[in-house]
Backbone as XML, in Angstrom:
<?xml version="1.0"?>
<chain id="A" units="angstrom">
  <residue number="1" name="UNK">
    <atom name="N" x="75.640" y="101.162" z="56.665"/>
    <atom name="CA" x="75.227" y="102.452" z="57.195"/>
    <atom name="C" x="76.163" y="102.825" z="58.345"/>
  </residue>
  <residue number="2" name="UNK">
    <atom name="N" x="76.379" y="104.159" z="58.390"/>
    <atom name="CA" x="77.441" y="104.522" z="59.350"/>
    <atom name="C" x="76.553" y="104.767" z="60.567"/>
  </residue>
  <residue number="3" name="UNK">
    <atom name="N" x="77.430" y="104.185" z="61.567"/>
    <atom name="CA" x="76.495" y="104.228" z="63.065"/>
    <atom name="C" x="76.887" y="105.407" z="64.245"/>
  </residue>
  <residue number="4" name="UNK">
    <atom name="N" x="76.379" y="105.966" z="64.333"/>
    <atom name="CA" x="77.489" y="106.787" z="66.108"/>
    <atom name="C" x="77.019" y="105.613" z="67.387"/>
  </residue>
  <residue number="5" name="UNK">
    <atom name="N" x="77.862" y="106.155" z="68.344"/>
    <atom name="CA" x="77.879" y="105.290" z="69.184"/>
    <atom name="C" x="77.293" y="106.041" z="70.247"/>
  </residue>
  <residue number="6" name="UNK">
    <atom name="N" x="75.759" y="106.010" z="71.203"/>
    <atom name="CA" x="75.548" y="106.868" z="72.142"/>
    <atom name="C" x="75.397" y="106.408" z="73.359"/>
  </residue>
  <residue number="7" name="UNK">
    <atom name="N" x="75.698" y="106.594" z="74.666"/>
    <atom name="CA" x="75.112" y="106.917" z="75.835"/>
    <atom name="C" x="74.678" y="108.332" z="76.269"/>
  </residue>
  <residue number="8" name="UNK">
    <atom name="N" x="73.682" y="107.614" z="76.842"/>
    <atom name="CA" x="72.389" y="108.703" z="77.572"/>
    <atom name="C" x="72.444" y="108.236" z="79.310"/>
  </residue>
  <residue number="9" name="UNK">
    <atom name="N" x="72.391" y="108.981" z="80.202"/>
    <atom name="CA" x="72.897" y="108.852" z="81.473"/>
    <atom name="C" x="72.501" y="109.774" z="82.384"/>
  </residue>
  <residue number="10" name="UNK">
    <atom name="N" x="71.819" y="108.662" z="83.200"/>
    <atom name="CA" x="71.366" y="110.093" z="84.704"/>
    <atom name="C" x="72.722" y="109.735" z="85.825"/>
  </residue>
  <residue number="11" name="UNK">
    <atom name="N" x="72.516" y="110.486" z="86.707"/>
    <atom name="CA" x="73.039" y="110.558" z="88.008"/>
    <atom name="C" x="73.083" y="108.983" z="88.502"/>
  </residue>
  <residue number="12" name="UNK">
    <atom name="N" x="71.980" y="108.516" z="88.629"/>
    <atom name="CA" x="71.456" y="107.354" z="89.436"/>
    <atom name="C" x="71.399" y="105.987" z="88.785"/>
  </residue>
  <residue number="13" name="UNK">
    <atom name="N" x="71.480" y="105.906" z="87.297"/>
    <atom name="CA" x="71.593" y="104.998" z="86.038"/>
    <atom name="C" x="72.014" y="105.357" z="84.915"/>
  </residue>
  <residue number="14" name="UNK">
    <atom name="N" x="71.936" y="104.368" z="84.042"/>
    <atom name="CA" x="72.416" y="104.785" z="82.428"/>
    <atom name="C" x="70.788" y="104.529" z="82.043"/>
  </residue>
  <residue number="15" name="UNK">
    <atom name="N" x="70.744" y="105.489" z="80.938"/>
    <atom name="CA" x="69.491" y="105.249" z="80.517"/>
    <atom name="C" x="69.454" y="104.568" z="79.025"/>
  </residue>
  <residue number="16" name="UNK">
    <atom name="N" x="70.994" y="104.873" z="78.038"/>
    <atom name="CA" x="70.401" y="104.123" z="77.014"/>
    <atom name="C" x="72.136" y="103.837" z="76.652"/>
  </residue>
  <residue number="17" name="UNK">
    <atom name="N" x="72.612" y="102.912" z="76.317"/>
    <atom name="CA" x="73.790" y="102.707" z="75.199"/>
    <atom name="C" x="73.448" y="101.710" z="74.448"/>
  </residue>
  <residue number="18" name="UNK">
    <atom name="N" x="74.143" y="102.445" z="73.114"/>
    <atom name="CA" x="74.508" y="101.476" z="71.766"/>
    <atom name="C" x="74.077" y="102.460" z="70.853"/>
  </residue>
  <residue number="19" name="UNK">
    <atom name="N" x="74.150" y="101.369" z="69.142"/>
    <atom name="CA" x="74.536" y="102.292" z="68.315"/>
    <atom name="C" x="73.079" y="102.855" z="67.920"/>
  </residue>
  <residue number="20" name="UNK">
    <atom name="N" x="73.149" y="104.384" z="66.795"/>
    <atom name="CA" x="72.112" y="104.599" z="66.326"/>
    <atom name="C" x="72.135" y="105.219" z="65.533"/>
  </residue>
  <residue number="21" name="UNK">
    <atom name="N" x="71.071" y="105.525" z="64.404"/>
    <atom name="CA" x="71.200" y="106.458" z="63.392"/>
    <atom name="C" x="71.826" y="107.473" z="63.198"/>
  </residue>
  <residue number="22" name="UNK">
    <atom name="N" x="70.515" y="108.498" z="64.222"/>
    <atom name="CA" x="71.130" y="109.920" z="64.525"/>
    <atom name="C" x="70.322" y="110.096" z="65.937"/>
  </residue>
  <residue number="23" name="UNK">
    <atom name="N" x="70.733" y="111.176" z="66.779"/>
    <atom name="CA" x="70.085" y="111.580" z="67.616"/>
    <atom name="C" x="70.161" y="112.853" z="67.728"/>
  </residue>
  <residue number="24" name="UNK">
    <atom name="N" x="68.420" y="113.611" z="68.501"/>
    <atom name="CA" x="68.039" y="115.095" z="68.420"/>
    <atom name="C" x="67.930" y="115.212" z="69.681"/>
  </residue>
  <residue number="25" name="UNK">
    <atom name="N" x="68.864" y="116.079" z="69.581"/>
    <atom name="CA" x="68.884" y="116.993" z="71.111"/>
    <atom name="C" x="68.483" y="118.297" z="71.396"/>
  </residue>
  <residue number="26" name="UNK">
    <atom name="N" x="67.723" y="119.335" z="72.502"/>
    <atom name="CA" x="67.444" y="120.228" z="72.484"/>
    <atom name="C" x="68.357" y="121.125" z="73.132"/>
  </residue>
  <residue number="27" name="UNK">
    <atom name="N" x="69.198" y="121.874" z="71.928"/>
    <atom name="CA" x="70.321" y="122.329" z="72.828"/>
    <atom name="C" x="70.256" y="123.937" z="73.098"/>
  </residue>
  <residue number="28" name="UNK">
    <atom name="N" x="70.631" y="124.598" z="73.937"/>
    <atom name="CA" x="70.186" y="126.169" z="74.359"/>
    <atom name="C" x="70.254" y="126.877" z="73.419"/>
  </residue>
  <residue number="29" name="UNK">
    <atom name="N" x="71.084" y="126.799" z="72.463"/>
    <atom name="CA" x="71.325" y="127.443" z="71.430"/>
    <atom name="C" x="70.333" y="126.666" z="69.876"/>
  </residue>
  <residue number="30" name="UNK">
    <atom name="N" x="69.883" y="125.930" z="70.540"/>
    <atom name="CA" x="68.739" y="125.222" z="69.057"/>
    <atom name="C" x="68.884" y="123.891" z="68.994"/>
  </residue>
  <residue number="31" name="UNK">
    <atom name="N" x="67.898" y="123.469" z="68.315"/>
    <atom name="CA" x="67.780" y="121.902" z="68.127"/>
    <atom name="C" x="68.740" y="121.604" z="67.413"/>
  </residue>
  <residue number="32" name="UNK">
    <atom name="N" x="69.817" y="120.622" z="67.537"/>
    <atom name="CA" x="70.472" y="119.721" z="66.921"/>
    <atom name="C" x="70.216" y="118.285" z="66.292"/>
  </residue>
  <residue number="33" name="UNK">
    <atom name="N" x="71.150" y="117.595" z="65.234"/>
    <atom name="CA" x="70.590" y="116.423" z="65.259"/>
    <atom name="C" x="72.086" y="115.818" z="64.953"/>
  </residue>
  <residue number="34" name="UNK">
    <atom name="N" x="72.271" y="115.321" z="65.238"/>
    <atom name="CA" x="73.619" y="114.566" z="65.214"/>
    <atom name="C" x="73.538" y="113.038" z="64.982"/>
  </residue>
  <residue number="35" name="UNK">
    <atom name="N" x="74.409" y="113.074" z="64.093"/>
    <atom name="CA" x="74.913" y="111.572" z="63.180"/>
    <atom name="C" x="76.495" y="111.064" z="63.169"/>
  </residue>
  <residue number="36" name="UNK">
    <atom name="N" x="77.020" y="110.199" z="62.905"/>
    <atom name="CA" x="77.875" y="109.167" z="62.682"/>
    <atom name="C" x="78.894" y="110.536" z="62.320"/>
  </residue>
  <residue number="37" name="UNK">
    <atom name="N" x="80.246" y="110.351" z="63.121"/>
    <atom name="CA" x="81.276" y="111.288" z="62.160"/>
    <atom name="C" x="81.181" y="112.897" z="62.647"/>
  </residue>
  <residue number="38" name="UNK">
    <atom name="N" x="80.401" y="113.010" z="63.352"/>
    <atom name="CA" x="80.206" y="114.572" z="63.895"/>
    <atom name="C" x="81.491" y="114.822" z="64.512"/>
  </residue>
  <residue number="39" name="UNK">
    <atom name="N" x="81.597" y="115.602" z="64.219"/>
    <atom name="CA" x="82.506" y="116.591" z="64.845"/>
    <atom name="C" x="83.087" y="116.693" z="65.803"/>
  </residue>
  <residue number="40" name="UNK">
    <atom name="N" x="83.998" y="116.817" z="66.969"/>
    <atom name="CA" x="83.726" y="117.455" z="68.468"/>
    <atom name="C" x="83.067" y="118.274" z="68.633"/>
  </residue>
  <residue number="41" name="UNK">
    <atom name="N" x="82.141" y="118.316" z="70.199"/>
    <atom name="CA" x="81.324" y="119.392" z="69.949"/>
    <atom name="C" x="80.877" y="118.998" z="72.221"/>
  </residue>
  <residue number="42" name="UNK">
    <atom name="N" x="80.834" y="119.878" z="72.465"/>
    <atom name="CA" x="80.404" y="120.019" z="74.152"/>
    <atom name="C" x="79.137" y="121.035" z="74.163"/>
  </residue>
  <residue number="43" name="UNK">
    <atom name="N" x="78.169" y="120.886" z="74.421"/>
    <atom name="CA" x="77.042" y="121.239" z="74.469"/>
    <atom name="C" x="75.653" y="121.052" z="75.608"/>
  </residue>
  <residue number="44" name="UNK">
    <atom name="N" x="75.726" y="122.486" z="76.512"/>
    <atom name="CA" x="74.732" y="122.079" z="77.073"/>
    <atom name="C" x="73.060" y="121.797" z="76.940"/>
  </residue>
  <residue number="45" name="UNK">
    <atom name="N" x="72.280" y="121.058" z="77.198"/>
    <atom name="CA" x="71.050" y="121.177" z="76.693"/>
    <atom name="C" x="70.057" y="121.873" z="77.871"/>
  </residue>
  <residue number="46" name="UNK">
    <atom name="N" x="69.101" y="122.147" z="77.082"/>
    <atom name="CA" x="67.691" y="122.936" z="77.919"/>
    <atom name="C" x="66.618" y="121.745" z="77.867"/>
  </residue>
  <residue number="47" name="UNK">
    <atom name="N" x="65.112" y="121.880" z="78.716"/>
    <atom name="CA" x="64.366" y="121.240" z="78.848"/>
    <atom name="C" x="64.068" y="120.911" z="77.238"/>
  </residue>
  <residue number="48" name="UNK">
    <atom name="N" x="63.582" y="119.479" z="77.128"/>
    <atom name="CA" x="62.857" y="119.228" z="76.098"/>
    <atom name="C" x="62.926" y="117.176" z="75.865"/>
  </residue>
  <residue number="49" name="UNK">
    <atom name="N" x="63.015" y="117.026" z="74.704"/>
    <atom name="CA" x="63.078" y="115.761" z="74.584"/>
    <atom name="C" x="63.866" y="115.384" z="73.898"/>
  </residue>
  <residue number="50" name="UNK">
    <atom name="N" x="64.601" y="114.074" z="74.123"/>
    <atom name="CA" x="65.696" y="113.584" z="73.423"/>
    <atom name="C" x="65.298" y="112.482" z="72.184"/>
  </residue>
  <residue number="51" name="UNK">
    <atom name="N" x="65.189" y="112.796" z="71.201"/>
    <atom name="CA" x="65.137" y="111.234" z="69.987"/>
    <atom name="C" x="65.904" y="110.414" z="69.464"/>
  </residue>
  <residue number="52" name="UNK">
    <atom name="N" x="66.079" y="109.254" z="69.395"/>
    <atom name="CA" x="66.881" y="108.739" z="69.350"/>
    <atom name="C" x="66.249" y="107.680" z="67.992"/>
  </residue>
  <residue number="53" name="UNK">
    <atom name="N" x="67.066" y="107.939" z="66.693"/>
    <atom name="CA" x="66.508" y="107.139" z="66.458"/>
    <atom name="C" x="67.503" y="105.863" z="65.778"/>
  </residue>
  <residue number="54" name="UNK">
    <atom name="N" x="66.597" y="104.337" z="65.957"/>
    <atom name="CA" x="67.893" y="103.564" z="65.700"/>
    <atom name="C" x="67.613" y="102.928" z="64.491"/>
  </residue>
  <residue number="55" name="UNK">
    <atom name="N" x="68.954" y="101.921" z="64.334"/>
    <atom name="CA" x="68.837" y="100.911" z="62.967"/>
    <atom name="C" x="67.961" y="100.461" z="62.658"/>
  </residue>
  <residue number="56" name="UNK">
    <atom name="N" x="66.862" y="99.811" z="63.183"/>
    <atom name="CA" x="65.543" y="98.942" z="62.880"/>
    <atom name="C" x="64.689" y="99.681" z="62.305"/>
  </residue>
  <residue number="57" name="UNK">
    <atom name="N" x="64.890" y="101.168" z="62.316"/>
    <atom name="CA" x="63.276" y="102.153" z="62.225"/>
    <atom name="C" x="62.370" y="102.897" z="63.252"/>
  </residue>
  <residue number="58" name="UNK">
    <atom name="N" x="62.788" y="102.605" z="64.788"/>
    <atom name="CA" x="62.636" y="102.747" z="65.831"/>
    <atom name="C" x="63.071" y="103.897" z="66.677"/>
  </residue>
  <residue number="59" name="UNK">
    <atom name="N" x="62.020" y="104.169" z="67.107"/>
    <atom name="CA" x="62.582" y="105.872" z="67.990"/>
    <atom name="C" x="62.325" y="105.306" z="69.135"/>
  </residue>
  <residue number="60" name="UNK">
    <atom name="N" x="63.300" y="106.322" z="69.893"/>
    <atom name="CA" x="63.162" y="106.301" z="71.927"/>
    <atom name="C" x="62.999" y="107.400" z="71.723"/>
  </residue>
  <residue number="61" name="UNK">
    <atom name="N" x="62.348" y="107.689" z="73.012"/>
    <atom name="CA" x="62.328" y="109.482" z="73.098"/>
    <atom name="C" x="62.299" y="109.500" z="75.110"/>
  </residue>
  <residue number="62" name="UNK">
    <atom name="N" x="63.496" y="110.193" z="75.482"/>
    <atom name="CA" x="63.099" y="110.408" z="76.608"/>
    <atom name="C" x="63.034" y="112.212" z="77.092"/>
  </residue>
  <residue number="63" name="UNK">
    <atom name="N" x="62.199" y="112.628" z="77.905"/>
    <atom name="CA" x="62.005" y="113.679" z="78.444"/>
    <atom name="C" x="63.247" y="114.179" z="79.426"/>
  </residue>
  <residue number="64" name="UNK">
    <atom name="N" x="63.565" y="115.347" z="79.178"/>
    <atom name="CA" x="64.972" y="115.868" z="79.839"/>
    <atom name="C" x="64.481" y="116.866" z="80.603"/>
  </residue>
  <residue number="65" name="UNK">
    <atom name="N" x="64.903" y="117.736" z="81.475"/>
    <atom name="CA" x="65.205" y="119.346" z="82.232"/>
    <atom name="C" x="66.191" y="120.226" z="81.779"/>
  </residue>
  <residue number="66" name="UNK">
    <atom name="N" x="67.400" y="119.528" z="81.833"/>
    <atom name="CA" x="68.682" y="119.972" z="81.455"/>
    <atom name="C" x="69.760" y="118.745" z="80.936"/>
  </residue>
  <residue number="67" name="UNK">
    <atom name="N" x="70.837" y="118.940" z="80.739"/>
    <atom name="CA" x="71.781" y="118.171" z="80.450"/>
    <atom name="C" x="72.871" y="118.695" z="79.495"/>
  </residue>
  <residue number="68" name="UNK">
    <atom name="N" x="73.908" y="117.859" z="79.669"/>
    <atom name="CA" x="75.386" y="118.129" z="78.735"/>
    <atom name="C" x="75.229" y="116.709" z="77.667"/>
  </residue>
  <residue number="69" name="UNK">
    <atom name="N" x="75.628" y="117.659" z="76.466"/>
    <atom name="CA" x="76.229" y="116.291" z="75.252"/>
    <atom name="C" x="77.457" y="117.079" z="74.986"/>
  </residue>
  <residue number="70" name="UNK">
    <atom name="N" x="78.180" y="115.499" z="74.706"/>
    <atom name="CA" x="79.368" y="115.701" z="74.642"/>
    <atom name="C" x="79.933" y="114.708" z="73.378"/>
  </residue>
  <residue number="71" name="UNK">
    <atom name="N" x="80.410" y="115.216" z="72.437"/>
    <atom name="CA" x="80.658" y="114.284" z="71.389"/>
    <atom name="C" x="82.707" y="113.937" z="70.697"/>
  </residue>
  <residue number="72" name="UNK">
    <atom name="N" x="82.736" y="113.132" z="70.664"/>
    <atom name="CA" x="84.222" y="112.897" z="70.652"/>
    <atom name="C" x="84.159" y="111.818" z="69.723"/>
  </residue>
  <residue number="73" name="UNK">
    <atom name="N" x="85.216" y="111.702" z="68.876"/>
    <atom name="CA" x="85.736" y="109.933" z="67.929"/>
    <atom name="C" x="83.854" y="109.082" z="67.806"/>
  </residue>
  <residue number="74" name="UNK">
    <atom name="N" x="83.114" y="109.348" z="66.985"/>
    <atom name="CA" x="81.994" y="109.127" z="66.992"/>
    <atom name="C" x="81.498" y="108.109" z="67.615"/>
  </residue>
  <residue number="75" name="UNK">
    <atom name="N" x="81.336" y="109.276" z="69.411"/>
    <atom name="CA" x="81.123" y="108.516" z="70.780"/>
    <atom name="C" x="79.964" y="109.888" z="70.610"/>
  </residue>
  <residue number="76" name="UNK">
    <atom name="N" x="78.827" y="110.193" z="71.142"/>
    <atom name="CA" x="78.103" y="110.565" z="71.940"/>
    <atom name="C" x="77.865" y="110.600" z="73.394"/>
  </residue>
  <residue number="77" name="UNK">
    <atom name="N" x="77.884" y="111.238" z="74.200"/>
    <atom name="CA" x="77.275" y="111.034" z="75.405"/>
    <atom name="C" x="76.497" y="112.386" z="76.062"/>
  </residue>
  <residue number="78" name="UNK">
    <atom name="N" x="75.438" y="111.670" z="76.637"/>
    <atom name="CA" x="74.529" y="112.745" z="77.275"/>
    <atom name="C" x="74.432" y="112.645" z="78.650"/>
  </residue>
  <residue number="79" name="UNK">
    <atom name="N" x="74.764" y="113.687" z="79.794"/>
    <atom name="CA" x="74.476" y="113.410" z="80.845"/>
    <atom name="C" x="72.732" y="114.343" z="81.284"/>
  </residue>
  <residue number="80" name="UNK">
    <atom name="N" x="72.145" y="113.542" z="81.840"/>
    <atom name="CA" x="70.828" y="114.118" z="82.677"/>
    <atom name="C" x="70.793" y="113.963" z="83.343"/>
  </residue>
</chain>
């Protein structure tokens, strides 16, 4: 199975790295869901929640305000 690679990241800590399915972001312009191989893509997000879901079957979900994803060479990263 093809993996992306994500970090999720506040100011003050990292909140999540490593690999995962796909992850849903709430972005100003609409919900996204992003997987393995995406595209480039810079994107700010609006309040909502982030899912993450991984290899095992397993979701994280953390609660956001705002934030940037930023996707490059199937790297993810989210700052909050």
């Amino acid at each position: 199975m093809n993996l992306l690679q994500l970090t999720v990241s506040r100011v003050d800590a990292p909140v999540f790295d490593g690999e995962v399915v796909s992850v849903h972001v709430p972005g100003v312009a609409g919900d996204m869901e992003i997987m393995a191989n995406h595209e480039a893509l810079i994107s700010p997000l609006k309040a909502g929640v982030i899912r993450v879901d991984l290899e095992n079957g397993e979701t994280n979900r953390y609660d956001i305000e705002s934030g940037t994803l930023e996707i490059s060479n199937n790297h993810a990263t989210i700052l909050i």
